[in-house]
C-alpha positions in Angstrom: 79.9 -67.0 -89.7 80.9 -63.4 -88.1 77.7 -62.1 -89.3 75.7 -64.8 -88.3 76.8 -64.6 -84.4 76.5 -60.8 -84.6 72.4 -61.3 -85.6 72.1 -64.1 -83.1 74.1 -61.9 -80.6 71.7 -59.4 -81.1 68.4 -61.5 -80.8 70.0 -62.7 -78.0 70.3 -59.4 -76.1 66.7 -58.8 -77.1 65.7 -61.9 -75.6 66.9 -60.7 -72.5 66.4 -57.4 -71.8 62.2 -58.0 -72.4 62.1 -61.8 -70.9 58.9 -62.1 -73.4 60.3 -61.1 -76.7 59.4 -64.8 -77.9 56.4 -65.4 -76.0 54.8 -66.9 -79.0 56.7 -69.8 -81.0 56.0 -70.3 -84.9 56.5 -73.3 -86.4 57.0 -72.9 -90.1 57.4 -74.9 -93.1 58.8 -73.4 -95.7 58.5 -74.6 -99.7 61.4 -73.3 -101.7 61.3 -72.3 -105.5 65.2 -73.1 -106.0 67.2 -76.3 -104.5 69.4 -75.4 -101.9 72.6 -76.5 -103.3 72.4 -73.5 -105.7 75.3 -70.8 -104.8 73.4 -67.2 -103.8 69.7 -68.7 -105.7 68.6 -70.9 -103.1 71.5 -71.3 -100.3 69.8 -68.1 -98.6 67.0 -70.0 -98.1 68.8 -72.7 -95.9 70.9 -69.8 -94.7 67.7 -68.2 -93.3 65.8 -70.8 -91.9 69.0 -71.9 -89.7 69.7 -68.7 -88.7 66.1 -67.5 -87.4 66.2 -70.9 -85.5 69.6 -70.4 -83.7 68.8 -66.7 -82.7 65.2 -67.2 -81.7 66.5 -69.6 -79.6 64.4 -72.1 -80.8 61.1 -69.2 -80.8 61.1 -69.7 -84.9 61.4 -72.7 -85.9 61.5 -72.9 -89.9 62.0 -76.7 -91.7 62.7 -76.1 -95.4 60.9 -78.3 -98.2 63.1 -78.5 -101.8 61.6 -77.7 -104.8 58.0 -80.0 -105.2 58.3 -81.7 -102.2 55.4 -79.7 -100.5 54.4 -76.8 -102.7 55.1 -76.7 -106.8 58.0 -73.9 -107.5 54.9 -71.6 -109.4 52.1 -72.3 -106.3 54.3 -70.7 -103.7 52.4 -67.2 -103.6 49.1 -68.7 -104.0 49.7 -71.5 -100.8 51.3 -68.6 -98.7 48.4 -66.6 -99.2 45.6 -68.8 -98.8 47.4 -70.0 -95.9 48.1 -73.8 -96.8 52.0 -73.2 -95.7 53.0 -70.2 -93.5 55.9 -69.0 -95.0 58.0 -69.7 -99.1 61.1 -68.5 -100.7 60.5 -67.5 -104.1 61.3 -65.6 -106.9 58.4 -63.3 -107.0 58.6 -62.9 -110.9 57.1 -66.0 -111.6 53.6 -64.4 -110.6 53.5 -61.9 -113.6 50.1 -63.4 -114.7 48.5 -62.9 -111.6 50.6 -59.9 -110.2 51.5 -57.5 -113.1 53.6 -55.1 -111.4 56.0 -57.5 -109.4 58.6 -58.6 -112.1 59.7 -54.7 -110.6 61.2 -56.5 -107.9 62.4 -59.5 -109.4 64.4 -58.7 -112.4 64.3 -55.3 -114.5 65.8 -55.8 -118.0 68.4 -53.0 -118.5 67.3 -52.4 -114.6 69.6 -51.4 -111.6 73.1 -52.7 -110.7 71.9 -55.2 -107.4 73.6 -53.0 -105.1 71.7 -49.7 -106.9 68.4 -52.0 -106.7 69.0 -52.9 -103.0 69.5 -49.0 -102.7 65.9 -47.8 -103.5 64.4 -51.2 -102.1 65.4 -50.0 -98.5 65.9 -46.2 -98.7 63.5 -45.3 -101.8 59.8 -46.7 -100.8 59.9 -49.8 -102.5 59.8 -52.7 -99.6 56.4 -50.3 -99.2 55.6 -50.6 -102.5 55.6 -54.2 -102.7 53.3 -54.6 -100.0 50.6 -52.4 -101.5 51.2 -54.3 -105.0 50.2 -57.8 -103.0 47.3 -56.1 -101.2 45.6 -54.2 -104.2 45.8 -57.8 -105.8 44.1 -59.6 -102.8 46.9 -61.5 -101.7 47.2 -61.8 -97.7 50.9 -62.1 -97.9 54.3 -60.0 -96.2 57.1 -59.8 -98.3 60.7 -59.3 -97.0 63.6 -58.5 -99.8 65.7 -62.2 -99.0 68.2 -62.6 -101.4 70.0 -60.8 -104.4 72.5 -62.0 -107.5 74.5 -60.1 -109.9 73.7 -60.4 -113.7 72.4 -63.3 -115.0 73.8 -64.4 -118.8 71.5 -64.2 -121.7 71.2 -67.5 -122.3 73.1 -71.0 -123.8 72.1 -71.7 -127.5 72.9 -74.1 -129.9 74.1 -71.7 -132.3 75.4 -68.0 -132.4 73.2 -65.2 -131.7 74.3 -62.5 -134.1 71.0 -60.3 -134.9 67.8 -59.8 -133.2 66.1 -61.9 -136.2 68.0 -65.2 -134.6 65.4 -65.0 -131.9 62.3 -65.4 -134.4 60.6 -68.8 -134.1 62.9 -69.9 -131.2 61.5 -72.3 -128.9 63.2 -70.8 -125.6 62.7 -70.5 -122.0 63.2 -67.4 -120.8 61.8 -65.8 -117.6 59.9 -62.5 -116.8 59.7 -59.2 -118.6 62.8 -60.3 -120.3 60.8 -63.1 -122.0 58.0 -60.6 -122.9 60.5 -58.8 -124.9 61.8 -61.8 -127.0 58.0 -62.3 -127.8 57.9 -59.1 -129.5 60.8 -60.8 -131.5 58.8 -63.5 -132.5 60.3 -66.1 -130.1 58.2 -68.6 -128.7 58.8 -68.1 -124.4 58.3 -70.7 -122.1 58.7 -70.9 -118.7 59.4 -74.1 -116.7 61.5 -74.4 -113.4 65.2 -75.1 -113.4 65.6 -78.7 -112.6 63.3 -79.6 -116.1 65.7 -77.8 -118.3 68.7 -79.7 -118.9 66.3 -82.6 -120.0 64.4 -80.5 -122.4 67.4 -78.8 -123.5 68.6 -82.5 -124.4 65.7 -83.5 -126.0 64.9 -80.4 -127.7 61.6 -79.3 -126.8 63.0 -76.3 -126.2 66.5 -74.6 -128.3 67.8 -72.5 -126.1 67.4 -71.1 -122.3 68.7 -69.0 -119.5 68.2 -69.6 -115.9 70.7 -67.9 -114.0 74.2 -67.0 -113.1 77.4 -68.9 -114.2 78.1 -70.5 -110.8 74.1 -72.2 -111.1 74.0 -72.8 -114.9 77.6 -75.1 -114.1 75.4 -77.0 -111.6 72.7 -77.4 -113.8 74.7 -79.2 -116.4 73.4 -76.4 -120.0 77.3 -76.9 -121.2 77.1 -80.0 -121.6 74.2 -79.9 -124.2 75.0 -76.6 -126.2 78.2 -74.5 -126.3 77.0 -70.8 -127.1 76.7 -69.1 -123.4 75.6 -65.0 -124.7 76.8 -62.4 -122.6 75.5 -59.7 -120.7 72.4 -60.2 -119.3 70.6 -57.2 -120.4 67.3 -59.3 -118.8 68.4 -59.3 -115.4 71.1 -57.3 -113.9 70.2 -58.3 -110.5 68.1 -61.3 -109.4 65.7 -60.5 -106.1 65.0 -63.1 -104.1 62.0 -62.9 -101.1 60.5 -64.3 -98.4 56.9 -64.5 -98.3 55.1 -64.8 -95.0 51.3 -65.5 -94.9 49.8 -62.0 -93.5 48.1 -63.8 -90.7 51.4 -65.2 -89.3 53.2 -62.2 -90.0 50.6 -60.9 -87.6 50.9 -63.3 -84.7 54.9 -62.3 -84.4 55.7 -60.1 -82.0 58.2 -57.0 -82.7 61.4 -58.9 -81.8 60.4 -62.0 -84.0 59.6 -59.0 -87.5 62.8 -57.3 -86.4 65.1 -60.9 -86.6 63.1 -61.9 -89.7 64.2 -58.4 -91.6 68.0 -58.3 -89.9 68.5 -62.2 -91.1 66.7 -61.3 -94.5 69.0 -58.3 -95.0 71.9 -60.3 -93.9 70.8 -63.1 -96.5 71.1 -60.3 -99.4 73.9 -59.4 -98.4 76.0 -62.8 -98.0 74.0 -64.0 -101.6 75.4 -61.2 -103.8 79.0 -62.0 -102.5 78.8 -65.5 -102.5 77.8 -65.3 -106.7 80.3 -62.3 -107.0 83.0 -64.8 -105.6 82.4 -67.8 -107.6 81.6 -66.6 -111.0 84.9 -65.3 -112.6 86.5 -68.9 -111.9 83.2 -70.8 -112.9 83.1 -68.9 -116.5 87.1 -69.5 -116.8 86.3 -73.0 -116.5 83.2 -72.9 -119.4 85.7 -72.0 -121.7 88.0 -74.5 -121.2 85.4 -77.2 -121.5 84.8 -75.6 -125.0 81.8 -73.2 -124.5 82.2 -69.7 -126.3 80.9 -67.0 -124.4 79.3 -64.4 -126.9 79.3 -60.9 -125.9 76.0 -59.2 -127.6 77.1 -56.3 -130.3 76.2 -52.9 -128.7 74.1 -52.0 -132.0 71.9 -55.0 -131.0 71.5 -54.1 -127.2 70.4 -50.9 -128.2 68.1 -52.8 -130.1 66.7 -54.5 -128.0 67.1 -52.0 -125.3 64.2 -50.2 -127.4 62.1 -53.3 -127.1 62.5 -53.5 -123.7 61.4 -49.9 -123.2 58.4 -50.5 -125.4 57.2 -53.4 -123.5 57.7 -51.7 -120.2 55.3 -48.6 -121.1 52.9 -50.7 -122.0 53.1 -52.6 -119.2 52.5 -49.2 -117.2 49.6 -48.7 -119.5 47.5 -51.7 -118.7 48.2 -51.8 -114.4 48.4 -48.3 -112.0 50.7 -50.7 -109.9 52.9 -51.4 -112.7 53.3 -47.2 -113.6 54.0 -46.3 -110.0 56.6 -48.6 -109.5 58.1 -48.1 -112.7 58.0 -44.3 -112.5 59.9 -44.4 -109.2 62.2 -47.1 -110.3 62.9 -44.6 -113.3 63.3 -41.4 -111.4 65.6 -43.0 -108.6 68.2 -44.4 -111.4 68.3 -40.4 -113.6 70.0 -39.3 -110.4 72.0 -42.4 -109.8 73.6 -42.1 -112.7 75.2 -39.2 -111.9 76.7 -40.9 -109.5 77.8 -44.5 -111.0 78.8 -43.2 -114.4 81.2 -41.0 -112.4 82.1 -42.7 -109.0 83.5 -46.3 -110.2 86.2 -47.0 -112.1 86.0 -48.8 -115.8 86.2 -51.9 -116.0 89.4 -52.7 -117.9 91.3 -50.1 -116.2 
């Protein structure tokens, strides 16, 4: 709540030192890719459009539509673009097919820590970067960095996981470059959004899936169904979040309305990292005493499929320029920053 009366404090100010910092009101509606219930997923997203209400005073006005109820999760680039709804919350990943490069900015297997990927995000050309990405693909969209999770788990299966061969003919849904890898493994990927999986977990259309973090996968209901949660996510170490804003609209705002919509989008990364951070230890504690054994992944097979992954990932860069600059710059940023995390924090089970 602190941080929340600091932004509207300083919107505020704004407000009243120019008298016409909010000539212009927007009225947006806003489709969501994740309910709003979920902890650090899609609670920004409420978080957000409350917050550039209050300290607009009223100049953005932003009415949030659950998942379906205006746009379908997958259409939300598409209808922000062409202009059908102004503004969405999404994670961007889900546009690989049409956007090659910007699973970069939505989940990295064996990427960045969050807080290392927020790092080049903001300092290291990236938020640039992902503009260009969108334009060079023709899509008439602004994207602001809105939201950020730790690791994800790698997955709930009916059974143990205990070599890469395990994944061969699996039926599982699995998002992103992360699910590119387990193709090479044989598995067969599918992607569908979060509130169809416990149903076709249940039925078994598919045999095994990860969506998220422990703290949405308890919401979700997967432990009920099966009882092997694997551990770590090597798919997604951090989950980015964004708010996409039609480029026209982002156009009509005037300089106080960008800067409120990029201080309440930072402060939305921010609060969704520690609300995930704060709930997860307790959540997984509880998993296991309902019965579900949480598998740690050998280190012989991460390396495994660490190699996978950096297959897939060059020849990613191969087939899109996008893809290759991103992924150069993602690569050169982490050689010198792990000179500083392998040194700077302390193990952890010390």
């Amino acid at each position: 709540m602190k941080l929340a009366k600091v932004v509207t404090g300083l919107a505020a100010a704004i407000a009243l030192s120019s008298g016409s910092a909010y000539a212009d009101n927007l009225r947006w509606k806003m489709p969501v890719a994740f309910a709003t219930n979920l902890p650090g997923l899609g609670s920004p997203a409420a978080w957000v459009a409350e917050n550039l209400t209050t300290a607009s005073d009223g100049s953005i006005q932003v009415r949030v539509y659950e998942p379906g109820e205006l746009v379908p999760p997958f259409d939300i680039l598409q209808s922000v673009s062409d202009g059908k709804v102004p503004t969405g919350y999404t994670w961007i990943g889900y546009d690989q097919g049409k956007v090659p490069a910007v699973p970069l900015f939505a989940a990295v297997p064996f990427g960045m820590k969050p807080w290392a990927y927020i790092g080049w995000y903001y300092y290291g050309g990236g938020h640039d970067m992902l503009q260009d990405v969108y334009a060079n693909k023709g899509f008439n969209v602004h994207a602001q960095l809105c939201g950020i999770i730790g690791p994800e788990t790698a997955g709930w299966y009916a059974d143990k996981i205990e070599s890469l061969e395990d994944y061969d003919g699996m039926k599982i849904r699995f998002a992103g470059l992360g699910g590119k890898v387990l193709e090479e493994l044989g598995a067969s990927v599918t992607m569908m959004p979060g509130g169809e999986l416990y149903q076709a977990l249940e039925k078994g259309t598919i045999d095994a899936t990860e969506f998220s973090m422990p703290a949405i996968d308890q919401i979700l209901g997967f432990q009920q169904v099966v009882k092997y949660n694997l551990f770590p996510g090597w798919h997604q170490q951090f989950t980015a979040q964004y708010l996409l804003i039609n480029g026209d609209e982002w156009e009509k705002t005037t300089a106080a309305q960008k800067a409120l919509v990029e201080a309440s989008c930072t402060a939305a990364t921010t609060r969704g990292l520690a609300e995930g951070e704060y709930l997860n230890g307790a959540v997984l504690a509880g998993f296991q005493e309902e019965g579900v054994q949480a598998d740690q992944i050998p280190r012989e097979v991460l390396e495994q499929l660490k190699a996978v992954t950096e297959r897939v990932l060059e020849s990613e860069a191969e087939n899109d320029d996008d893809f290759a600059r991103v992924y150069r710059s993602q690569q050169e940023f982490m050689e010198t920053y792990q000179v500083w995390d392998s040194r700077a924090y302390l193990p952890s089970d010390l």
